[in-house]
TORFILUM-467373 format. One record per residue (C-alpha): x, y negated, z negated; residue in three letters. Coordinates in Angstrom, 2 decimals, m for minus. Layout:
N
        c1        c2        c3   mimi
         X         Y         Z    Ala
...
This chain:
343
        c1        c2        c3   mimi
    204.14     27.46     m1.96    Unk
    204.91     28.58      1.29    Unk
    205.70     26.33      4.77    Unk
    206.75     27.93      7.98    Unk
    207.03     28.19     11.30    Unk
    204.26     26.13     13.55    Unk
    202.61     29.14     14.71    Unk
    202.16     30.17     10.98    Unk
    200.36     28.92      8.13    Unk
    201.98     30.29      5.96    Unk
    204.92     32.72      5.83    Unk
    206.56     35.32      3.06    Unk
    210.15     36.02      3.32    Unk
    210.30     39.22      4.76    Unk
    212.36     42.27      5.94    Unk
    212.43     41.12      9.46    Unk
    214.94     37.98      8.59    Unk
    218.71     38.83      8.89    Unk
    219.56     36.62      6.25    Unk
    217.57     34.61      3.21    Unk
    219.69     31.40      2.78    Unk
    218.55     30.75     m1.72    Unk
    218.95     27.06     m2.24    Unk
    218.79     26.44     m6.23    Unk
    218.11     22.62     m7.20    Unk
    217.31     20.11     m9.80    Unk
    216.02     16.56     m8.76    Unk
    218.02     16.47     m5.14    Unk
    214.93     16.28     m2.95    Unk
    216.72     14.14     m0.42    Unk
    219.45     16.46     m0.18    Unk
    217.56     19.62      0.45    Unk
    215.71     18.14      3.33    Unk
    218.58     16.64      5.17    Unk
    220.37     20.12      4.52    Unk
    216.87     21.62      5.76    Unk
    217.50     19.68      9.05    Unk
    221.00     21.12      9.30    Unk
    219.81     24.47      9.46    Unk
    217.34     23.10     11.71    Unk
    220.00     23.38     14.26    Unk
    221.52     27.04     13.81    Unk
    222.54     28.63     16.82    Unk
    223.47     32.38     17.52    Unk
    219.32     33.07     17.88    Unk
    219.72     34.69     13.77    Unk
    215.91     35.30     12.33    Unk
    216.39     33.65      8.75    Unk
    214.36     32.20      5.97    Unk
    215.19     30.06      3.58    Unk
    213.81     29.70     m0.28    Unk
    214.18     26.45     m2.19    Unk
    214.21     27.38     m5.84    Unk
    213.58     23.92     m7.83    Unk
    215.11     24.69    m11.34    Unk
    212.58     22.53    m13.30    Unk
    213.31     19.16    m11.22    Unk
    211.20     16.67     m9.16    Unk
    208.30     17.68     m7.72    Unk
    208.82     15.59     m5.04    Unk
    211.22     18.66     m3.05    Unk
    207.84     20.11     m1.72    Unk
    206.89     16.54     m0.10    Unk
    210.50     15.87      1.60    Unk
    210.39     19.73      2.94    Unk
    209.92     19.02      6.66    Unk
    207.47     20.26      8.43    Unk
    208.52     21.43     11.78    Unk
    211.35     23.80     11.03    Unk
    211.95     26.76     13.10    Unk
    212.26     28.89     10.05    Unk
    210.24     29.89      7.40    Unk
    210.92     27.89      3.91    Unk
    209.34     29.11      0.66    Unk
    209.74     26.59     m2.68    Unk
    209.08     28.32     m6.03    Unk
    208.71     25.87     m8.83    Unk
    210.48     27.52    m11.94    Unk
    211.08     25.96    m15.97    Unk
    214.78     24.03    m16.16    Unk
    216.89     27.83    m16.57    Unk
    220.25     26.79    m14.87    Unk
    221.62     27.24    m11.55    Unk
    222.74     30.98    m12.09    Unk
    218.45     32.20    m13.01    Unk
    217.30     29.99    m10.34    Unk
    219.24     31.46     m7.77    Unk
    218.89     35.31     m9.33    Unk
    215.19     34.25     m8.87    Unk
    215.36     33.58     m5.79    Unk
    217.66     36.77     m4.55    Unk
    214.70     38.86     m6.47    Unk
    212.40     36.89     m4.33    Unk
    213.23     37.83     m1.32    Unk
    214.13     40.99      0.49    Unk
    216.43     40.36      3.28    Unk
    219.47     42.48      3.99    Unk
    221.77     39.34      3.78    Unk
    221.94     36.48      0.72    Unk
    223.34     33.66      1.10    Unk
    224.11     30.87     m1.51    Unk
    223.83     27.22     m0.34    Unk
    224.77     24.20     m3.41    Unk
    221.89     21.37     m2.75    Unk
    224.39     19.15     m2.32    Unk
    225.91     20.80      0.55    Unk
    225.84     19.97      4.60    Unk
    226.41     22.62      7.25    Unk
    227.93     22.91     10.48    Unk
    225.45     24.37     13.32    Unk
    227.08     27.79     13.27    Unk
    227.34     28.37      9.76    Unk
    224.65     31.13      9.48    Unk
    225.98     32.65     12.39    Unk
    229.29     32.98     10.91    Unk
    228.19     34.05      7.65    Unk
    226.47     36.91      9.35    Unk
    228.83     38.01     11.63    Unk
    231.28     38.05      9.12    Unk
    228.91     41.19      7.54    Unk
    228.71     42.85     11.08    Unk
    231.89     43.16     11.28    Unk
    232.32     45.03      7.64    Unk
    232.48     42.32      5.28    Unk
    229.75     42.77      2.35    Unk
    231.07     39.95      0.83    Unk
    231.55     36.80      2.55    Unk
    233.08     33.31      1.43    Unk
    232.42     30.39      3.61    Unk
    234.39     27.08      3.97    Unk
    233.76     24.39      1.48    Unk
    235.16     21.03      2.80    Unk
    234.78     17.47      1.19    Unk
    233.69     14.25      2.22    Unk
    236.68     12.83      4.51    Unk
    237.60      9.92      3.20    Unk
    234.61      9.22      1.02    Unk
    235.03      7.27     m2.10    Unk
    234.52      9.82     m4.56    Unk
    235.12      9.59     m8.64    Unk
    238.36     11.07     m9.66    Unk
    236.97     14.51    m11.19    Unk
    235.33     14.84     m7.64    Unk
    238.43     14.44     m6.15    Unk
    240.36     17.17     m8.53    Unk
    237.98     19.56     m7.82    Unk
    238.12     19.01     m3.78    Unk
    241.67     19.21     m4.17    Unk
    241.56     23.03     m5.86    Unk
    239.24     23.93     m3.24    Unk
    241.72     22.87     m0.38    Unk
    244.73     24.80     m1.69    Unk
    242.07     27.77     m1.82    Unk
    241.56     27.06      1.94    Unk
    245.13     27.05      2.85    Unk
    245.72     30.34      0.96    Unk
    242.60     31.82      3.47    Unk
    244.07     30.26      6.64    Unk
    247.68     31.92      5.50    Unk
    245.74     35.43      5.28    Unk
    245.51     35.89      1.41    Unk
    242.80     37.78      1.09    Unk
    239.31     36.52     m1.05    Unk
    240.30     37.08     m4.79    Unk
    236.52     38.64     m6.75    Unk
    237.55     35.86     m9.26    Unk
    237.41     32.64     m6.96    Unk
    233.98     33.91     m5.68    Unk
    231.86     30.29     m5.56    Unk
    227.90     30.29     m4.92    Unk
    228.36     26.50     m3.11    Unk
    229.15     28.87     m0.17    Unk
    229.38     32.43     m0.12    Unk
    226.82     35.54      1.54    Unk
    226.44     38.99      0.21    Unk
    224.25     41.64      1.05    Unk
    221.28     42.46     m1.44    Unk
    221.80     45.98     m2.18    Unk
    225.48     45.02     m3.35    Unk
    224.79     41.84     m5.68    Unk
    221.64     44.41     m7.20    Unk
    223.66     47.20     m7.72    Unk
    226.25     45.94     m9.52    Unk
    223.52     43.73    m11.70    Unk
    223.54     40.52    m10.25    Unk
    224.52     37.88    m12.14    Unk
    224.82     37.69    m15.88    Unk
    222.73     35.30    m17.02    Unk
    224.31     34.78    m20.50    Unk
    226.70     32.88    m18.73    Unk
    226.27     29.18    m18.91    Unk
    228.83     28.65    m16.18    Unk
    230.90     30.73    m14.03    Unk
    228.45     33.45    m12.93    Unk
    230.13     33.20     m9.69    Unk
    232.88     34.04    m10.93    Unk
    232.19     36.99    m13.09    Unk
    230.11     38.35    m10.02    Unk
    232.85     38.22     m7.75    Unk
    234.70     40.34    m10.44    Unk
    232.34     42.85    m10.98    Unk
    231.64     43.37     m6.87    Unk
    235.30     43.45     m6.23    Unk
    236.05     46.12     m9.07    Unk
    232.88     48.06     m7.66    Unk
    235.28     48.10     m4.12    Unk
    233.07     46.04     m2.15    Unk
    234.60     44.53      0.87    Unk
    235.29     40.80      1.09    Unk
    235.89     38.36      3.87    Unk
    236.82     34.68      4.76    Unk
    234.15     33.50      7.22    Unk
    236.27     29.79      8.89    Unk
    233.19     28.46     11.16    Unk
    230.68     29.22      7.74    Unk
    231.72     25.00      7.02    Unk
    229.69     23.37      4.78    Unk
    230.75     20.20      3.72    Unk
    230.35     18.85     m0.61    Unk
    228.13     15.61     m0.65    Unk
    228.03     15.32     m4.23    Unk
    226.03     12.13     m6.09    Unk
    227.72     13.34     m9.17    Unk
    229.08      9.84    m10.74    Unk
    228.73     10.11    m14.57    Unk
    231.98     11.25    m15.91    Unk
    229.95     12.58    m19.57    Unk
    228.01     15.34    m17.36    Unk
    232.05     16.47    m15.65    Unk
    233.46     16.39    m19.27    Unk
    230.77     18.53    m20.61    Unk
    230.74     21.12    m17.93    Unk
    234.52     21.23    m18.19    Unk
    234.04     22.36    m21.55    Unk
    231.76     24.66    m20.76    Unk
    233.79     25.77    m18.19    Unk
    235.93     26.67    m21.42    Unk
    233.58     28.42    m23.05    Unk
    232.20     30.65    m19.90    Unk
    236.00     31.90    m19.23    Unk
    236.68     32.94    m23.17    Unk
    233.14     34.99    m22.58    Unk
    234.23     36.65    m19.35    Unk
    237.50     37.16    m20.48    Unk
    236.41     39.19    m23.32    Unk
    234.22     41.13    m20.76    Unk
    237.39     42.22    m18.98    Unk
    240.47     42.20    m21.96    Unk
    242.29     44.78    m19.62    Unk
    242.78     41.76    m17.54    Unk
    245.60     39.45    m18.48    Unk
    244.82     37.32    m15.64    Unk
    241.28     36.56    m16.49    Unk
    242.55     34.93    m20.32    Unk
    242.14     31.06    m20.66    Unk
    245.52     30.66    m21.65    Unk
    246.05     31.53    m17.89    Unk
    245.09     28.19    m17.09    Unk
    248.45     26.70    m18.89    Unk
    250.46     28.04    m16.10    Unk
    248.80     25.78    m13.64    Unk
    249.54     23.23    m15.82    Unk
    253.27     20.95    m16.82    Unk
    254.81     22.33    m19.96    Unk
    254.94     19.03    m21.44    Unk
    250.76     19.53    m22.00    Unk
    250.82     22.57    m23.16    Unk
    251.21     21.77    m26.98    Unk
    248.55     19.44    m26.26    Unk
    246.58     21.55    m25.03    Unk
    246.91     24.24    m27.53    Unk
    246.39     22.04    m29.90    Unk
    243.09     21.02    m29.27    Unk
    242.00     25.04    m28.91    Unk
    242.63     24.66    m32.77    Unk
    241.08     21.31    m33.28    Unk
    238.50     20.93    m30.39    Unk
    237.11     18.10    m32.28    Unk
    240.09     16.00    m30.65    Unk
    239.24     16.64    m27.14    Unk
    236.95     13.59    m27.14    Unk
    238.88     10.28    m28.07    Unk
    241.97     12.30    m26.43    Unk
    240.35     12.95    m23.08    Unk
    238.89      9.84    m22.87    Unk
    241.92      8.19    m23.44    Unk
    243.68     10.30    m20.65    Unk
    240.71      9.46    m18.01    Unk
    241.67      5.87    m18.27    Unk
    244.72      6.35    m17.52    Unk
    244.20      7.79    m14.91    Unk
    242.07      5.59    m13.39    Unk
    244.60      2.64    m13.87    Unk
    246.65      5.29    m11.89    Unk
    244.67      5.46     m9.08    Unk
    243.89      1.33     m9.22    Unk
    247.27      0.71     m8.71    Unk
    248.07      3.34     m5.79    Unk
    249.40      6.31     m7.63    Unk
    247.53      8.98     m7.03    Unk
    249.35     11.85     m7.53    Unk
    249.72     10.53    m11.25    Unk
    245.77     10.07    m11.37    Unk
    245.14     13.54    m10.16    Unk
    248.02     15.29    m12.75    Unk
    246.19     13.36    m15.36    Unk
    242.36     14.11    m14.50    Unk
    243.90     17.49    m14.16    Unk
    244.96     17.16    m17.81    Unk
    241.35     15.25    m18.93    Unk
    240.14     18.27    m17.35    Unk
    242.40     21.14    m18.83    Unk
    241.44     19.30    m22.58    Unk
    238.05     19.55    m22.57    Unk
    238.43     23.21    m20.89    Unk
    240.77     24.35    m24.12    Unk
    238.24     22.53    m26.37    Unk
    235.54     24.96    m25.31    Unk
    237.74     28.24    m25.64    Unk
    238.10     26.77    m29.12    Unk
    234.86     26.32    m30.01    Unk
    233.88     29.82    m28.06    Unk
    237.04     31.06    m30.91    Unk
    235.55     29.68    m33.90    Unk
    238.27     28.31    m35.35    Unk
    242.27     27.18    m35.56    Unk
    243.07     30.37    m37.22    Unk
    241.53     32.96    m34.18    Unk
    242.88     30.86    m31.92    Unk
    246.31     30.80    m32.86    Unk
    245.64     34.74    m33.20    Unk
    245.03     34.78    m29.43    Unk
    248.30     32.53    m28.56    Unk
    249.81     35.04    m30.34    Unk
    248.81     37.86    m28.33    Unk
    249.26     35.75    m24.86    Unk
    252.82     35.16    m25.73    Unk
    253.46     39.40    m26.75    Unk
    252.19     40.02    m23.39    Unk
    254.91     37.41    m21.62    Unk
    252.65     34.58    m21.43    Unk
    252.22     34.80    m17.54    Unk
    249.11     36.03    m15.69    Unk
């Protein structure tokens, strides 16, 4: 299905755009059509297109498209595959020079494809934009924890650190075609963490990388149901044991990793539930609550150390179940610790 611009009918995404913005989503029609109307208002006079790939969700996306963009928007309607083959379908879909990766959740600033492709004029063939939360929105805790990792990311950027391939995140971030093809896109074995493992591979290939400020978009997430965070923390878990074993020259990349971020008081916890993942549910839960009776009664530094800690159990739970068993994981502690048990 195909909208576009008022003098056209219909319209293909083409060579002639700078940039095709990919847009993967899953019953957010709302959300796509208010961020729709955000790019309505780009400015910097950048020729782009935009493809909405719905991953199996509502069909109601093609009714809330609007109609009187100034850009070209093409919707493909694919089965349920996950975020990581709706967005490589979209990428194969198109065949602009530039890609960039919106969430469906997201809003954006009016110069954010602007930014985004200046960024790539200047060099950069890899481009991360600025993810920014909600100010003061109510939010659910696990909303909160992750907003607060993606601020300390942002004040490493404005300090000058330089992107890192691992922290590569597809709520924001550009590349150019040619790169993301050549080094085989993402790798769709992944349940989560594609990004990640993309931003690996193109980094290791010696592709350039950049920190585009003005490329804001700001997280609007509906996400409420603490079951759904739990699970994809645990597959969170699982993803990182895969791409770690992609990569075992890199110490960095292990799960155990992860304990470093986290107080040593959890850490038998913690690696005591990559032996007995079984745990992680009655244990987490019991942590979550406590955490929200943190936050009820004005701590919120304790709330955010212990959804940290929810978070980190139901991570290790999922490198144990990716491990198979007490016995290989314990083999793997082993190993950490030989190597100095520090990224």
């Amino acid at each position: 299905m195909f909208i576009g611009r008022k003098e056209s009918a219909t319209l293909t995404v083409t060579s002639d755009s700078s940039a095709t913005l990919v847009i993967a989503t899953f019953n957010r029609p709302g959300s796509v059509a208010t961020l729709l109307g955000d790019l309505r208002a780009q400015v910097g006079g950048h020729i782009f297109d935009v493809l909405v790939v719905n991953d199996g969700g509502s069909a109601d996306v093609a009714k809330e498209i609007p109609q009187d963009l100034s850009f070209g928007v093409r919707l493909i309607n694919r089965e349920n595959g996950g975020p990581a083959q709706a967005r490589h379908t979209g990428i194969s879909a198109s065949d602009a020079p530039v890609i960039i990766i919106l969430d469906d959740d997201m809003r954006v600033d009016e110069t954010f494809v602007a930014a985004h492709l200046e960024a790539h004029a200047g060099g950069a063939e890899v481009v991360f934009g600025l993810i920014t939360s909600s100010a003061g929105a109510r939010v659910p805790l696990f909303t909160a924890f992750h907003d607060q990792h993606i601020d300390r990311w942002l004040e490493a950027c404005e300090l000058g650190e330089a992107p890192r391939g691992e922290l590569l995140c597809t709520g924001n971030v550009s590349f150019r075609r040619d790169v993301y093809l050549e080094v085989g896109g993402f790798d769709l074995t992944l349940q989560r963490l594609e990004d990640r493992d993309l931003g690996i591979r193109l980094q290791a290939a010696g592709h350039s990388f950049g920190f585009a400020k003005a490329a804001v978009s700001t997280h609007v997430s509906d996400h409420s149901d603490v079951g759904v965070w739990r699970a994809r923390s645990r597959t969170y878990g699982e993803s990182d044991l895969a791409i770690s074993k992609k990569y075992p020259a890199r110490s960095d990349l292990s799960p155990w990793a992860f304990l470093n971020e986290l107080p040593k008081i959890t850490h038998p916890i913690l690696v005591g539930v990559t032996m007995f993942p079984s745990a992680a549910k009655f244990l987490g839960s019991f942590t979550y609550q406590i955490a929200k009776f943190a936050s009820r009664v004005g701590v919120m530094s304790g709330a955010m150390k212990l959804t940290g800690f929810t978070y980190g159990i139901d991570y290790y739970a999922g490198v144990g179940t990716g491990w198979g068993g007490a016995q290989q994981s314990l083999s793997e502690l082993k190993k950490w610790f030989r190597k100095g048990g520090r990224s």
